[in-house]
N, C-alpha and C positions, 0 to 999 in steps of 0.2 A: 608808427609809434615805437614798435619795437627797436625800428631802425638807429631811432632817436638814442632809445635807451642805451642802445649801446656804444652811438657816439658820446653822449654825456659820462657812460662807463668808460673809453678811451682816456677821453680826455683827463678826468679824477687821475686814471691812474697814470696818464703820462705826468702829470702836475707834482702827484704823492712822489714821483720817482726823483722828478726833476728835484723836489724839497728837498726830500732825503740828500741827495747826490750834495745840494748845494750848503745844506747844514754839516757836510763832511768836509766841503773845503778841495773835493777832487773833480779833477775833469771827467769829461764822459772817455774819453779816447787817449791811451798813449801809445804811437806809434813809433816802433821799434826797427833800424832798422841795422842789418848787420852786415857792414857793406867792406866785403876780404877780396878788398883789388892785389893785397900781392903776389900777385901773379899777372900773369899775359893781358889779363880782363882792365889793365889797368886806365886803358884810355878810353874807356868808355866810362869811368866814374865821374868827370864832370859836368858831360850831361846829365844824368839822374839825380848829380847834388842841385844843378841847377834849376829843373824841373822842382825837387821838392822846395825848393827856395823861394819857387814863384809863385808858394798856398802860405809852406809855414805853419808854425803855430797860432794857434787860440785861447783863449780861454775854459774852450771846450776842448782841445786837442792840442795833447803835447806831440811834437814828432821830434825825436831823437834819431840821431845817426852815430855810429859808433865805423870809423873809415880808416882801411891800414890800407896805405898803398904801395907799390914796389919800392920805388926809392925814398921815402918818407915814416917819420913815427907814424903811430896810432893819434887822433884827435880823435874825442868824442865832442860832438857839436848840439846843441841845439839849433833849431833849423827856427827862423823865423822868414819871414817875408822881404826876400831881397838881400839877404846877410845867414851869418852862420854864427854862433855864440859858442865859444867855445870854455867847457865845462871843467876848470883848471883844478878841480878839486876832487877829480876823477881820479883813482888812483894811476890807474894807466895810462890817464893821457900825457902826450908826448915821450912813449918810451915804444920800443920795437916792439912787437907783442907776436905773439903767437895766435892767430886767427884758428886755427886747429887745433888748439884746448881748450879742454871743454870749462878751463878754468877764468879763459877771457872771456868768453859768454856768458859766463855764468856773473861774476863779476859787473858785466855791464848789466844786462836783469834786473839783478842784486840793487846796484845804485841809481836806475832809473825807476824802481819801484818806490823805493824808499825818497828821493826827492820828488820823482811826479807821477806820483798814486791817480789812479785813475778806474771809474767803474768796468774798464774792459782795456785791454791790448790787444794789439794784433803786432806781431811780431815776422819782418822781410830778412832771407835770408838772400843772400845778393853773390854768385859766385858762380863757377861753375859746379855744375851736382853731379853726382852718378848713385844709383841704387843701390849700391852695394858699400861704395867707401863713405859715402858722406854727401854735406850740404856745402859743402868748402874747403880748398886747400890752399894753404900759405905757401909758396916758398921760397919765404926767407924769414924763418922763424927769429933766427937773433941769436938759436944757439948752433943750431946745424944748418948742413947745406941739403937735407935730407925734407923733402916736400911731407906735410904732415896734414891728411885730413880729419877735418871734423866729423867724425863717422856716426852714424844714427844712435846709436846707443849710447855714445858721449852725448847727443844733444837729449835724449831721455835725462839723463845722469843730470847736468847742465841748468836742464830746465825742473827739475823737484822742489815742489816745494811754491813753486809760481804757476798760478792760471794764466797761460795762453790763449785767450780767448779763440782765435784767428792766426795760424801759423800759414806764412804766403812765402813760397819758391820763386825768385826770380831766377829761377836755372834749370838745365835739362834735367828730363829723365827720374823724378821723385816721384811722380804720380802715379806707385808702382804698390800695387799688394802687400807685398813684402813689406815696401817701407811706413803703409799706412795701418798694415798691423802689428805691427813693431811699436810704435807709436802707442795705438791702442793698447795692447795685452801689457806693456811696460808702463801703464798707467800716466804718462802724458797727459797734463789738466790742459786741452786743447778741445775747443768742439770742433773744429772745421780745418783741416789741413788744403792749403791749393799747393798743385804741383802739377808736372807736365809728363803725360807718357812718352814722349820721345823729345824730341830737340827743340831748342827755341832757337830765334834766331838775335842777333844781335844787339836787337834794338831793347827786350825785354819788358817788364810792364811802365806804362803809362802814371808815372807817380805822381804827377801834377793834375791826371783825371780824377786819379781815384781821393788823394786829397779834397781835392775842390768838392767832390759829392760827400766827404764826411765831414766837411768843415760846413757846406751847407744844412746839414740833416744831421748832426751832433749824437745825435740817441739811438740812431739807427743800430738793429740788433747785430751780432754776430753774423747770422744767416744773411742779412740783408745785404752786407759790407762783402761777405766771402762773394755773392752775388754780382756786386757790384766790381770787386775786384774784374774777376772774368768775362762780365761783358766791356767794362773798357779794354780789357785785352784785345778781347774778338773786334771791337770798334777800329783801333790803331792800329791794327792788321788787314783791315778793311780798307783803306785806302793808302793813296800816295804817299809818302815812297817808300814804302815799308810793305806795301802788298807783294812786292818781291819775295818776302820772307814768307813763303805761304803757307811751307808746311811742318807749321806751328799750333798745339792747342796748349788751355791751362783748364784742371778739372778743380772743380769745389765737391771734398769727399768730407761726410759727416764719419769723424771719426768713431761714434759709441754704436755706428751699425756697422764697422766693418767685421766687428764679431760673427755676427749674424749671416756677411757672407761668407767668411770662412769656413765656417760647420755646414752649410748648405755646402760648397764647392768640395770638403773635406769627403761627402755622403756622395756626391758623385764623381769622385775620384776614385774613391772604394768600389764604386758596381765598373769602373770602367778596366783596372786594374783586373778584378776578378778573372776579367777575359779579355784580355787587352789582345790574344790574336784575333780574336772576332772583330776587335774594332779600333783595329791598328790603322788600318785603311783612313777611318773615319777620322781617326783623330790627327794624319795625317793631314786630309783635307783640313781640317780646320784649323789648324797651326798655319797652314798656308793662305788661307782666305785671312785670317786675321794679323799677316804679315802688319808693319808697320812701317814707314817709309823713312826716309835719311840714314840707312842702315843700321836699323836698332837689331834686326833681324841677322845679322852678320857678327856685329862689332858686340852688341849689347845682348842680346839673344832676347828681345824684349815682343811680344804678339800683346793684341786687345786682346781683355780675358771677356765682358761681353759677346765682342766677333764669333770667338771661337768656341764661347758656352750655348753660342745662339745658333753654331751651325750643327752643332753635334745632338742636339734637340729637335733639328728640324728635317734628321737625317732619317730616312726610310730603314735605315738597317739597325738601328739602334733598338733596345727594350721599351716597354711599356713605363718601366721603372727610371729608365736611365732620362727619357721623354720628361717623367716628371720631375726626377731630380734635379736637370738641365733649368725647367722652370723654377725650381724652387732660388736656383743658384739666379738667375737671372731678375725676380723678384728681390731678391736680397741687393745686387748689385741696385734697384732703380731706386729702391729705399738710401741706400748710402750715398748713391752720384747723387748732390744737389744740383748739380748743371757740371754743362761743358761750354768750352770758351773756344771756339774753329773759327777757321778763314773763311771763305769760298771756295777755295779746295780743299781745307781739310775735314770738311763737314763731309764730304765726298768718300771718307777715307776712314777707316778702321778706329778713330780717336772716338770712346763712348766711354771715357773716363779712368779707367785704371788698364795699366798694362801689369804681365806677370814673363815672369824666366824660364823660357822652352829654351834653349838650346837643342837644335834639330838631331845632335847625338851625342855619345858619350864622348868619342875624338874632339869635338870640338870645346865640348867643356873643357877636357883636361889640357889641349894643347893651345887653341885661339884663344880662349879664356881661363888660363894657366892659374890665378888667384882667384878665380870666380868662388874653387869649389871651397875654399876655404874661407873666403868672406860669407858664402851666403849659408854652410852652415849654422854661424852665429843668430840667422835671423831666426825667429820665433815660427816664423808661419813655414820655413823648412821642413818643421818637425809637425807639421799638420797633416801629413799623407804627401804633400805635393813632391817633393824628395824623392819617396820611394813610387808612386805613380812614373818619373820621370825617370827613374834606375829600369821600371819593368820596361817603358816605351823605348829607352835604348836599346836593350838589350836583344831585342826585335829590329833596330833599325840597319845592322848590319854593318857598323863604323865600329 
């Protein structure tokens, strides 16, 4: 009986939602995507357009694409089944636009909200990413010959003022601390950020899966969609002929807990710091056990922050205090990961959601990663302890 009751409560309230929804005149879903082929990335954009072409829109589901490619304007398209609609009343379309302002994105948001309002978004950034400079870079803006990216705190800026339901990386290296409390503490109306701790490989996500399951299941929440995203990932990676690409993951991080781990990891940064020659050693090894592969480790200076909070925890020479702060950091981290999305070898491999910025010493900050130190100032979670934890560990490492 009680069972019961609580299906008949389901149900009321899926009905109450669906009423609501349809006395508004808006879909359940507009999917957004922001696809900045100008650049090198550019011939891989007609598969993806055609992939989305082969779900399309609904009546529950808008999908929009907003696409600049190297040698082409900007078209913004609605995406229907088998064809592409192209939206002439878009300020920008058909003119060279600048993918790397945060003024064309914002723009496009802007006009897809206001023509096709909808109870949730989820918003695809489609480009190549890095941690530090952005979600995308143009280059060939229209006015210079100078490559311009979209850098995280422009896509803050960009995005105010509009719920993000669901913001999804189709590109390297976003699935990073840094950028997912950046996001956070700059107030991003986003609950679910996907994005990858190291590289993806060419092929990117599967847009015609993850379509097909929300144009099946229309209502499906935020959480269930970010879900959904990453196991089609893991799926399409799973077999032929893209298992080649193996060592590839994408994470689903609930943006309103990565608070949560930062004040834990900030408290055991502080006791390691205290006496960082005691347990310079230690924190050695675990920089190194939580290495990360396709050389993020070199190029990126990128480790699993999991890995490496997990080994310093489980280390014989560490405090009673430091034991439990390691835990507290690590409870905060399985609260935020809502999943991970791995291969069959990268399940193997250090990918448990978020990666963070160890550069193994000071020389290689300043000289391999020459603008590093100046970009990732800017970030918010720099000024969390993690900065000066990383000054004390240099200063020790003898570079």
């Amino acid at each position: 009986m009680y069972l019961l009751l609580l299906l008949v409560f389901a149900s009321a309230t899926i009905n109450n939602v669906l009423a609501a929804k349809l006395k508004r005149g808006i879909a359940s879903w507009t999917v957004l995507v922001y696809l900045n082929a100008d650049n090198n990335l550019d011939g891989l954009t007609q598969t993806d357009l055609d992939e989305l072409m082969s779900i399309g829109s609904t009546n529950e589901v808008n999908v929009l694409v907003l696409v600049d490619r190297r040698y082409e304007p900007a078209h913004l398209y609605k995406v229907y089944k088998g064809y592409l609609e192209e939206l002439v009343d878009f300020k920008l379309n058909g003119q060279e636009v600048n993918m790397g302002d945060p003024k064309t994105l914002r723009s496009f948001v802007s006009y897809s909200f206001k023509k096709f309002p909808a109870a949730r978004t989820l918003l695809f950034f489609w480009d190549h990413g890095d941690p530090l400079s952005g979600v995308g870079v143009d280059e060939h803006t229209g006015v210079s010959d100078t490559p311009d990216w979209l850098s995280h705190q422009e896509v803050v800026d960009a995005l105010s003022d509009f719920r993000i339901d669901v913001l999804a990386t189709d590109e390297c290296l976003i699935g990073q601390i840094e950028v997912a409390y950046e996001y956070f503490v700059k107030g991003l109306q986003t609950e679910y950020l996907i994005g990858s701790e190291g590289y993806i490989g060419w092929r990117g996500f599967p847009y015609d899966a993850i379509l097909a399951r929300l144009v099946n299941e229309p209502d499906m929440s935020s959480r269930d969609l970010s879900i959904v995203i990453i196991e089609e990932f893991s799926i399409l990676f799973s077999k032929p002929p893209y298992m080649c690409e193996v060592v590839t993951a994408q994470s689903a991080i609930e943006l309103n807990k990565v608070g949560e781990v930062t004040s834990t990891l900030k408290s055991l940064i502080t006791l390691l710091t205290m006496d960082i020659k005691s347990y310079f050693s230690v924190i050695t090894a675990a920089r190194a056990k939580a290495m990360l592969p396709w050389g993020e480790y070199g190029d990126q200076a990128r480790v699993d922050l999991t890995t490496f909070v997990k080994y310093i925890g489980e280390s014989d020479q560490v405090s009673s205090d430091i034991k439990q702060a390691s835990l507290s950091v690590l409870n905060s981290l399985s609260n935020a990961v809502l999943g991970v999305g791995t291969t069959m070898v990268t399940e193997r491999m250090p990918f448990e959601g978020m990666g963070i910025f160890f550069p193994p010493s000071s020389n290689a900050f300043e000289h391999r990663l020459a603008t590093a130190f100046v970009l990732y100032e800017k970030f918010a979670f720099a000024q969390e302890g993690w900065l000066d934890f990383l000054k004390a560990y240099w200063s020790l490492s003898g570079d």
